[in-house]
N, C-alpha and C positions, 0 to 999 in steps of 0.2 A: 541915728535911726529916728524915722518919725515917728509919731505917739499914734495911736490909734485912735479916734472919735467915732462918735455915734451917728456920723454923717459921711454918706459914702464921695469920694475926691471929686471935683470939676470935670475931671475928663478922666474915665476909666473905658480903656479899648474894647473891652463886651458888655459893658452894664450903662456906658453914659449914649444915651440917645443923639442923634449930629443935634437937634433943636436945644441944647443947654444942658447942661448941669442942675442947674438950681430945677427945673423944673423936674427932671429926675428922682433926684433926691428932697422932691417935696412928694412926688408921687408915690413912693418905695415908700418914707416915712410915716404916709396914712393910709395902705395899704390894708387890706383885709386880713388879707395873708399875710403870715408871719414872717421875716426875711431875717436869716443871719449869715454873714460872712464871714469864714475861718477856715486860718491856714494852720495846720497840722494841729487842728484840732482847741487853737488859742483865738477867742472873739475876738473880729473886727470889728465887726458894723452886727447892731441888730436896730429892728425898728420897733414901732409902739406896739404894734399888733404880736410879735414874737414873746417880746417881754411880758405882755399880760397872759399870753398864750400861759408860757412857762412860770407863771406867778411869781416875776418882780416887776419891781414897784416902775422903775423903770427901764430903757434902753440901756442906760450908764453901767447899769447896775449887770446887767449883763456882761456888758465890754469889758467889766471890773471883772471877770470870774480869770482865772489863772489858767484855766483849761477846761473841757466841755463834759469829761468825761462822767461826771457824778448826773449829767443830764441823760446817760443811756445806760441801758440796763446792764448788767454785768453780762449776762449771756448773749446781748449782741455786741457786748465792744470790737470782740473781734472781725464781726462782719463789719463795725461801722468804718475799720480802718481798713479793711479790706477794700470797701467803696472808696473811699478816700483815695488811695492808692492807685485803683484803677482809675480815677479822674487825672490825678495830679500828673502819670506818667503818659497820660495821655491814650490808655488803654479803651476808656470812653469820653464821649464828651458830656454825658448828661446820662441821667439814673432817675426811674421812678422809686417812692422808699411810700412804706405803710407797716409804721412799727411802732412801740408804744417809747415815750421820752418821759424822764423823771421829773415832776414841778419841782420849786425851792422845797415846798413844803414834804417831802417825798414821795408824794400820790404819784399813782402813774397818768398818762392823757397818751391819749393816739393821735399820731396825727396821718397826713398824707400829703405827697407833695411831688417836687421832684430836686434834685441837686445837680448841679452845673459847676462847672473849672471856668472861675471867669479869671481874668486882669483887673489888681486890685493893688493900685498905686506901684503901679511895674512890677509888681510880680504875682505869680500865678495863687490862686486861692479857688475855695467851694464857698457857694451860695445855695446855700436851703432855703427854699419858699414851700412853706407848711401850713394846714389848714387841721382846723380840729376833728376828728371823725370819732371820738370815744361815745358819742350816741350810737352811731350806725354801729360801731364793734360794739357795744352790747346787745343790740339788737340782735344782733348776726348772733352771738353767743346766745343770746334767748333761745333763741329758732333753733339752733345748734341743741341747745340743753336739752329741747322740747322732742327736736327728733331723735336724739341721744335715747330719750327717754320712751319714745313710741316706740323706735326700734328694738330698748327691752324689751318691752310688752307684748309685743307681739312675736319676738323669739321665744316666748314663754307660755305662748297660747298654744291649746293643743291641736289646732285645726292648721292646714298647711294657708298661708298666707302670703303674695307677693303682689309689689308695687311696680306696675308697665308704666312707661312711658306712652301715652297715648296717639301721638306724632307717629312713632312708628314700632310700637310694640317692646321699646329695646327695656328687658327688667332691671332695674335698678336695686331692688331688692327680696331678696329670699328668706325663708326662714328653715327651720331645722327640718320641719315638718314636710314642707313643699320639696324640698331634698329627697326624703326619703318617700313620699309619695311618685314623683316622676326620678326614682331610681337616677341619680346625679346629684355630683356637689356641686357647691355653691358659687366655688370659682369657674366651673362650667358656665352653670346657668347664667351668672351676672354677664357672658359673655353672648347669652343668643336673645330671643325673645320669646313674647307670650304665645307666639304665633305656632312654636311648637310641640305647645301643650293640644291645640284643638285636633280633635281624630277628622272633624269634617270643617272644611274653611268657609261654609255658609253659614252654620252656628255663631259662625266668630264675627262673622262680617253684618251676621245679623244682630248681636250684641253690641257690634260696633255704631250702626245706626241708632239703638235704644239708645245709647248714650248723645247722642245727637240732640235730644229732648229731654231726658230726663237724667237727674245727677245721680239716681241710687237704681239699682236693679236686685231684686230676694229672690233667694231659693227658687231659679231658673237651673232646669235640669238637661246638661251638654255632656256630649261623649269625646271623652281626653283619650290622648295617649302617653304613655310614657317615654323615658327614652330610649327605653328596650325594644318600644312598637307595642308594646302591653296597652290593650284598650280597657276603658272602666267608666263607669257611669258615674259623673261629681254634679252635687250639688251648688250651684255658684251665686255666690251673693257680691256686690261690688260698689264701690262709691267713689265718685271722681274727690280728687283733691291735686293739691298742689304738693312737691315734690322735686327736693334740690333745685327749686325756681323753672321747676317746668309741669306744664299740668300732665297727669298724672291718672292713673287708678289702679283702688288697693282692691285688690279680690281675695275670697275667704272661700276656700273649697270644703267640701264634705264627702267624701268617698261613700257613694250612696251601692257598689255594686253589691255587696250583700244585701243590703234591704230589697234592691230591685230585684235577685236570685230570687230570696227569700218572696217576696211579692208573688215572683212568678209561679214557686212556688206551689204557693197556698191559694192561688187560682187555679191552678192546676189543677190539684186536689178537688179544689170545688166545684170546678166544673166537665172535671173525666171519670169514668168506669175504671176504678182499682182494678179490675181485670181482662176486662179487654182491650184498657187503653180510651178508646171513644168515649164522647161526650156524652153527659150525665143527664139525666132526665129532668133536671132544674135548669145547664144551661139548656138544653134544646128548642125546652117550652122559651128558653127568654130571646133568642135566637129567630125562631119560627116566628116569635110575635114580632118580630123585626123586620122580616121577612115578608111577614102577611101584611104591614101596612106599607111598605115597597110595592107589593103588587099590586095592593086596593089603587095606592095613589099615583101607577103609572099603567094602571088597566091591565097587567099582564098575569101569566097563567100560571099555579101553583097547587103542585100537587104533595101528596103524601102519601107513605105507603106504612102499616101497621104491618110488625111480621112476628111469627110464633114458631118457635121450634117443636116438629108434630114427634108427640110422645116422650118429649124430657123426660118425663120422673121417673118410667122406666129404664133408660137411661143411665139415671144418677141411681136405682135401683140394684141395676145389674154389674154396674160397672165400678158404682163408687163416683164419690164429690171429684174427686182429680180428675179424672175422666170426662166427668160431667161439664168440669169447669175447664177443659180443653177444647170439649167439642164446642162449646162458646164463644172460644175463642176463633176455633177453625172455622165457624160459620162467619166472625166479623171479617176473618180475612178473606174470603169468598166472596161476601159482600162487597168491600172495599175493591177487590177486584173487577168485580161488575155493574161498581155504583162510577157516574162521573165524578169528577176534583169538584164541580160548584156543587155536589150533593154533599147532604148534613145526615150521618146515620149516629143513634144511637141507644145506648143500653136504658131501657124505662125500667125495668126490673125482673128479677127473676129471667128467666128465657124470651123475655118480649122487647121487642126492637121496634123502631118508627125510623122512616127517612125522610129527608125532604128534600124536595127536588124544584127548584125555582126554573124559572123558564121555561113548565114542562104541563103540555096539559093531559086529558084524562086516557087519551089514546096511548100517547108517548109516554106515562107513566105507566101504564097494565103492561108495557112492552119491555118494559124495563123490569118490572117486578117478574115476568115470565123467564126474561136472562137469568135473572139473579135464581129463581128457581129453581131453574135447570142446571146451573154451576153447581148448585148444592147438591143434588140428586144424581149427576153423574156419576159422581164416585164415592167413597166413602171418606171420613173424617180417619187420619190416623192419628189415635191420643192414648199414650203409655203402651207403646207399640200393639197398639189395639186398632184393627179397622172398622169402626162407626157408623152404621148409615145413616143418613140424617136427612129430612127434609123440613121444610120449611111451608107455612102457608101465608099467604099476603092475602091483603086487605086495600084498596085502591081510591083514594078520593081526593077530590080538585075543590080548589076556594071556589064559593060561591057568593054573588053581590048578597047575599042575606045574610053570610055569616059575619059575627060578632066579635069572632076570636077564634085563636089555634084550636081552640078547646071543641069547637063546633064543627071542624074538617078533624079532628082526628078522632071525636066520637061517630061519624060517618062512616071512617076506612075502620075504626074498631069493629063495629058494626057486620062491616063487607069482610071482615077476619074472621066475625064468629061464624057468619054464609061458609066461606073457605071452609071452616072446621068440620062444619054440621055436613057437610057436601063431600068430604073424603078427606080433606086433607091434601096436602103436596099440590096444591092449586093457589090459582090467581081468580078473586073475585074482586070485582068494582062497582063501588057506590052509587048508588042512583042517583 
């Protein structure tokens, strides 16, 4: 049997080049890359760059080992013979490998490479050509630890949270929260995208574009659905990043639809009549002043109408407050019936009412105010099975280039109310 050396033969059938030998194996020798040759697992050939790879002193000293086995981990031996195996029987001809190898000193090193069945002094053997990569694997492991560790953090936060792919929405990652917000689990979700969540796909698309320019977006407020079809108003905050080596964005929802209930709410209240529904004598006046500089500023015509229910307090005398506060009601609805949809009617207080009627000048409002009269007056109000007569008297006045403010057209029609009164009652008077 020949002896092994630390210099690969003159002519070997897959590793010596047709131009020589010696230039071969001067090339292999000062290689970068590590190179060792062995057959079931006992050194042939390694070169300079292997040996320092592996921390000995030299090549020889390598070619001296008895067997390779104390250079791989115990928990890959078995794969390593398993490669081995499928090279030697010729099941492959060549293997990439990226796994860690034991130095003399017994530290681990990673390397990467690939292994080959070459012809080595007539018979068949594996060649490793390995390179060091134990910086990139700890990197990778950094990055690893780090997302390891975002990913606690934010399974732990209480607001729902998930990371899209920006390419094409697909989510990479969920958290407990965002689960039980769009009603689905996780292994669902990790299978669709972000695109699911949006109730309208302009919100999205238009989010989509923000990100075009800028990296972060706050408390922009988009309507979700879940995956029941449950719609809800979220609060959305978002910041690009990177992600499993693709860019990325993590979004942070806030389920804002109570607040916004709530919101609506308490404008509600603030600006409707507790009893008859209609709008409140604070929004009205702020409404109309909105109104009156629409018209000032596009020349058009705007009227108002003051109304008084004739004889309430006897009324609320004979009949009682429930009663009272029926036929107030049965007058709004009477109103409403003979007001247009662009008119604004509402409760100022006590039995007194204002409308306002845009578009509309002083003719076509006193005609309007005479409908409305005579709807009332035909019949009676029925309230706690009581029939009520009831009428009504208006008050009629149009903007004028010299008025100031609402205050100035509806002290006018007050005015042409208190004419109505003084004059009989159950009448339409209009403002000079």
């Amino acid at each position: 049997m020949k002896k092994s050396t630390d210099k690969p033969p003159a002519k070997s059938p897959k590793t010596a080049p047709t131009h020589g030998a010696v230039d071969f194996a001067d090339i292999v020798a000062h290689a970068a890359q590590g190179v060792l040759v062995h057959r079931n697992f006992k050194p042939l050939y390694a070169n300079k760059a292997f040996a320092s790879l592996l921390g000995y002193k030299s090549p020889k000293d390598v070619v001296a080992l008895p067997i390779l086995r104390p250079m791989f981990a115990p928990d890959l031996w078995v794969r390593a013979e398993n490669d081995y195996d499928d090279l030697m029987k010729e099941r492959s001809d060549a293997a990439t490998l990226r796994m860690p190898l034991i130095r003399k000193n017994g530290k681990e090193i990673w390397v990467s490479g690939t292994q080959n069945r070459v012809a080595w002094q007539g018979a068949p053997a594996v060649m490793l050509s390995v390179f060091d990569v134990s910086a990139q694997v700890a990197a990778e492991q950094a990055m690893m630890n780090t997302e390891h560790h975002m990913r606690a953090v934010l399974e732990i936060l209480p607001y729902p949270i998930y990371i899209a792919r920006r390419s094409d929405g697909r989510l990479l990652f969920v958290n407990r929260k965002t689960c039980l917000l769009f009603e689905r689990g996780a292994g669902a979700m990790l299978h669709g995208t972000s695109v699911d969540f949006f109730a309208d796909a302009k919100e999205r698309s238009n989010l989509r574009k923000l990100f075009d320019t800028l990296n972060d977006i706050r408390d922009v407020e988009v309507k979700m659905k879940t995956s029941l079809g449950r719609e809800f108003m979220a609060e959305l905050s978002a910041i690009k990043m990177d992600y499993n080596g693709a860019p990325c964005v993590l979004v942070a929802l806030n389920d804002i639809s109570e607040r916004k209930a709530l919101e609506a709410e308490l404008m509600h209240q603030a600006s409707t009549d507790a009893l008859t529904g209609i709008c409140n004598r604070r929004y009205f006046i702020a409404e109309s002043e909105q109104e009156l500089r629409r018209s000032q500023r596009f020349k058009r015509p705007l009227s108002v109408m003051m109304l008084d229910v004739d004889h309430f307090k006897p009324i609320n005398d004979r009949h009682g407050h429930a009663v009272g506060d029926a036929v107030l009601q049965g007058v709004v609805k009477r109103a409403m019936e003979s007001l247009r949809q662009s008119d604004q009617i509402a409760r100022l207080g006590g039995e007194e009412f204002a409308a306002l009627l845009p578009e509309t000048n002083l003719t076509a409002a006193a005609e309007v105010a005479d409908r409305l009269r005579q709807h009332l007056a035909e019949r009676p109000i029925i309230a706690a099975h009581s029939a009520v007569p009831c009428t009504i008297s208006i008050g009629v006045a149009q903007l004028k280039e010299g008025d100031s403010g609402i205050d100035s057209l509806l002290h006018r029609a007050d005015e042409a109310l208190y004419r109505a009164k003084q004059n009989g009652r159950n009448r339409v008077e209009v403002a000079s």
